[in-house]
N, C-alpha and C positions, 0 to 999 in steps of 0.2 A: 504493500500500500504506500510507504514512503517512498517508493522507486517511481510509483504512480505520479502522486502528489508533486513530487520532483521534477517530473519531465511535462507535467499538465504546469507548471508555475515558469517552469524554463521558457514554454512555449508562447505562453502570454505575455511575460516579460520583453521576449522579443517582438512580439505584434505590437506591445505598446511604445520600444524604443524606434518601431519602422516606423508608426502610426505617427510618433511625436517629430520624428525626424523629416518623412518625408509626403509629411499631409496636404501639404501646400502644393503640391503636384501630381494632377491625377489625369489618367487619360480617358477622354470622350469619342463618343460618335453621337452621329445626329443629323438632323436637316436643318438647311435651311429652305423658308418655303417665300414665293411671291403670291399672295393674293389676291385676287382682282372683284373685287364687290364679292359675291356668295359663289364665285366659281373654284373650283377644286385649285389647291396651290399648285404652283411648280416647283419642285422638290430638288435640292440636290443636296445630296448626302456629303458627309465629311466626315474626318477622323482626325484627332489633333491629344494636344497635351496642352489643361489648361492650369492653371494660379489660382488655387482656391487659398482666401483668408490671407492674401499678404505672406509677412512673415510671422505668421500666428498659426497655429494649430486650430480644432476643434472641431466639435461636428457642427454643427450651425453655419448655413451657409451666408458670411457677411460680406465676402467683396470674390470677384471673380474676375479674371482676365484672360480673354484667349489670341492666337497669334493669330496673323493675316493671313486668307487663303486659305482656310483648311476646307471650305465650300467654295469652290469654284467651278461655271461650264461656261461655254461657249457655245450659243447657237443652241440650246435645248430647245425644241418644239414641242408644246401641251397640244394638241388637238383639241375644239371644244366642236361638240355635237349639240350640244342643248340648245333645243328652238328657242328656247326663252332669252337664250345670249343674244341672237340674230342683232345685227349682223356680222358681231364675231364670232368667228370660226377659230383661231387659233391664238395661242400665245409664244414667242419667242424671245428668250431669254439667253442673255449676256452679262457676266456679272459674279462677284467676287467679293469676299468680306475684308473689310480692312482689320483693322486692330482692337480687339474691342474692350471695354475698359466697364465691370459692374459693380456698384456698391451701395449699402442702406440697409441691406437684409436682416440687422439686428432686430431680434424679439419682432415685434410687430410692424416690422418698416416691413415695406415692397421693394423687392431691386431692383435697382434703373443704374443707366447709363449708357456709353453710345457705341457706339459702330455702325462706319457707314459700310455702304451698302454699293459698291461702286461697277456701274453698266447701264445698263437698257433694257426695258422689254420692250418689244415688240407685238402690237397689239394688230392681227391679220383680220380685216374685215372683207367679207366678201365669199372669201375660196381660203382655202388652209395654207398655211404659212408654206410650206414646203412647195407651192405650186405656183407661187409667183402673184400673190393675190394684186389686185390691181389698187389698193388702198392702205396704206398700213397709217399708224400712232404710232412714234416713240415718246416712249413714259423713261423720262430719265429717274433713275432712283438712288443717285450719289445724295437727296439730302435725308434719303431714309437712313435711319436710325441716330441722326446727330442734329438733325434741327437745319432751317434756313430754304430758301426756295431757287428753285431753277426753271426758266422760263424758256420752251422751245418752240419757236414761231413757222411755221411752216403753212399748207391750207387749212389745217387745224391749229389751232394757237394752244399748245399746253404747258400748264404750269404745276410742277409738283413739290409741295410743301410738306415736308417730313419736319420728323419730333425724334426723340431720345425712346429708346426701349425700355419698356417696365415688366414687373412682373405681374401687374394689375392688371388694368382695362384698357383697350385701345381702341378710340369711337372715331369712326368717320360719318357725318351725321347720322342714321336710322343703324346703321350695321357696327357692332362691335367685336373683337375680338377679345379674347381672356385670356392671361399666362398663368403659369401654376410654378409653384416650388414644391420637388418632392411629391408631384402629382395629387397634393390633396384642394381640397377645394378651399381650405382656410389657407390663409398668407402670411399667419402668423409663425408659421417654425418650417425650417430646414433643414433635413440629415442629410444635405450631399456632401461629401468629402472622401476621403479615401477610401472607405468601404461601400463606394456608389452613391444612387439615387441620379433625381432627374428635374430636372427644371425647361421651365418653357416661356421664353420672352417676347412679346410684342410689338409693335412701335407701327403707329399710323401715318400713311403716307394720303394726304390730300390733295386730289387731284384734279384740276378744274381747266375746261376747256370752253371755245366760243362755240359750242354746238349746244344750243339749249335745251337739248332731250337731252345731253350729258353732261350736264355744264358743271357736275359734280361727280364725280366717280371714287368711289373709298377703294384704295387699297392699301394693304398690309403686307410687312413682313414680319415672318414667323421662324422663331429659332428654338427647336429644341435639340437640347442637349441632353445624352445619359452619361453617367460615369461610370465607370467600373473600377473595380478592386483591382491597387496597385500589383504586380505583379510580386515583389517582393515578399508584400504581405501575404499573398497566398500562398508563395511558397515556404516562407517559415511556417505557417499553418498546416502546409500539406505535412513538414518534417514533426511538429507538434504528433499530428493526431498518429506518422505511421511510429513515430517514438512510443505514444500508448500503445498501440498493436502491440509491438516489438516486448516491450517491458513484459504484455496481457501473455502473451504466449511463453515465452519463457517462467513465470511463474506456472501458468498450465503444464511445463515439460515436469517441471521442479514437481509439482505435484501429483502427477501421474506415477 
């Protein structure tokens, strides 16, 4: 039993000196999504290594930081089929995250912060993107997720006004979007940190053009993130639990 007790204390000891050492970095995948009023986002997946908590420990997720690009395509085409879109038919996307910077997440704060959001979609009206539609909108969305506007004049005049990303509410007028910490529906607590969880941020992009059937368009981008369990920490853990085995059977030979 003390040989037990022994190697179940060795094991934790070390989960807690990986834990305290190396909590501030933990690695994610995730999407990033564009969305355009109530139509399905455009998704591109990524993989990265983000700065959880500064240089602070803990489980509570209070400031967050990931590096540039770890969501990036070029030229992605959504098809949209829904009559109710008419006359868009497609979406095409260009576009790449810069640096993003989150924090506020204490106790009952909501995390916000910015990262833009830097390319184009490509809005196909007509015929699908891939076929040369005879009408296209570019929606610039370099002032999504950091604030400020960008005006592009073409036979459509559009202008898109972005904000900062939270973990709250994101309205562009009638249509909202909702981010989550740790997937619960309260915003008051965080366990993402080295041993996982997940979060999901928001940020409204306002969009307004001289066509007065659209002279407002909401859209959104959408970032979520999962973490998972530093690799270290699992493998001191995988050595923990086969060190139980190991000790559990040997006292079985000893007793037989």
């Amino acid at each position: 039993m003390r040989k037990l007790l022994s190697v179940l204390s060795i094991s934790l000891l070390c989960l807690g000196a990986v834990g305290q050492a190396r909590a501030t970095v933990v690695q994610f995948s995730g999407n990033l999504g564009i969305q355009l009023a109530t139509l399905p986002p455009v998704q591109i997946a990524g993989t990265g290594l983000a700065t959880v908590n500064g240089s602070s420990a803990g489980a509570h997720l209070n400031s967050l930081a990931i590096p540039a690009s770890p969501f990036a395509t070029n030229g992605f085409i959504l098809p949209v089929t829904d009559p109710a879109a008419a006359p868009i038919a497609g979406l095409l996307l260009t576009a790449h995250n810069a640096d993003g910077a989150f924090s506020g997440g204490t106790g009952a704060g909501v995390l916000n912060g910015q990262m833009s959001i830097n390319g184009v979609t490509k809005v196909c009206l007509f015929a699908p993107c891939a076929s040369g539609p005879p009408a296209n909108l570019q929606v610039p969305l370099t002032p999504a997720g950091v604030g400020g506007s960008v005006t592009v004049a073409t036979l459509v005049n559009i202008t898109a006004n972005g904000a900062p990303w939270t973990a709250g509410t994101a309205s562009v007028g009638t249509v909202s979007v909702t981010g989550f910490k740790h997937g619960a529906a309260s915003l008051t607590s965080s366990t993402v940190g080295a041993n996982g969880g997940s979060i999901r941020l928001v940020t409204p992009i306002f969009v307004s053009t001289n066509i007065s059937a659209s002279a407002v368009v909401p859209v959104f981008g959408i970032l979520d993130l999962t973490f998972v369990p530093e690799p270290g920490t699992l493998l001191l853990l995988g050595s923990g639990i086969a060190g139980l085995i190991m000790t559990g059977r040997k006292r079985a030979q000893r007793s037989a």
